[in-house]
N, C-alpha and C positions, 0 to 999 in steps of 0.2 A: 757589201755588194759583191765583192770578190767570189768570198766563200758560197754567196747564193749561185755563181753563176759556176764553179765551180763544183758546186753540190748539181744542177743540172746537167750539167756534161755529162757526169759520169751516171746520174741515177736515170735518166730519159732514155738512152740506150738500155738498160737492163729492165725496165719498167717493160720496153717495148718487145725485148724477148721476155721475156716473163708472159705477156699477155700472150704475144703467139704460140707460147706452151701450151698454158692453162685452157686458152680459148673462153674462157668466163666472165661475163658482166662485172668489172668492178668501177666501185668512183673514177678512180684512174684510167679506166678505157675511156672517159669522153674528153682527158687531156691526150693521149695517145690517137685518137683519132682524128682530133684537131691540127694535132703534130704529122698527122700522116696524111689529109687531104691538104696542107698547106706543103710538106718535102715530098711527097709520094704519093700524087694525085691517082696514080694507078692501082694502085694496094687499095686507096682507101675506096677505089668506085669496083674493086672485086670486093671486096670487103662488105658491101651492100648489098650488091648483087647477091652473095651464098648467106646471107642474113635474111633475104627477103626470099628466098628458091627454101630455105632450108624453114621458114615461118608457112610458108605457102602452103595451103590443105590440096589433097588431090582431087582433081576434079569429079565429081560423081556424074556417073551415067543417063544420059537423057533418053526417055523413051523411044525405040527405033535403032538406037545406036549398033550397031554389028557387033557381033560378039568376039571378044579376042581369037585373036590365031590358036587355035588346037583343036581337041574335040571336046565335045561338051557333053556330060551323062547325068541324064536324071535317074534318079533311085525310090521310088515309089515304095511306101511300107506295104506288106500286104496285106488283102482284107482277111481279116475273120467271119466267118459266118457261112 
């Protein structure tokens, strides 16, 4: 019981930099995110936030919409004939 609680000590902190290296899906990130919305309720509700902003598609244009800020050129090929 010892060794186990001392095998966590030391591997939970390095588990948790290791993740926020890598930034990648492993087994281990849904014990690391458990460990981090129960000591670090703030990491883990940004941690959602840039999960859910960064999965997010960008919205596509609805007919009518204004055209962004700049100038706009169409380029017409020319006719033959």
């Amino acid at each position: 019981m010892v060794v186990a609680i001392a095998v966590a000590l030391v591997g939970i902190p390095l588990m948790v930099r290791s993740e926020r290296e890598q930034r990648k899906r492993t087994p281990t990130a849904g014990m690391i995110g458990i460990a981090d919305e129960i000591f670090h309720p703030g990491a883990h509700q940004a941690d959602l936030i840039w999960v859910a902003q960064t999965e997010m598609p960008a919205p596509a244009p609805l007919a009518g919409d204004p055209f962004p800020e700049g100038k706009v050129t169409l380029q017409l090929p020319a006719r033959s004939g």
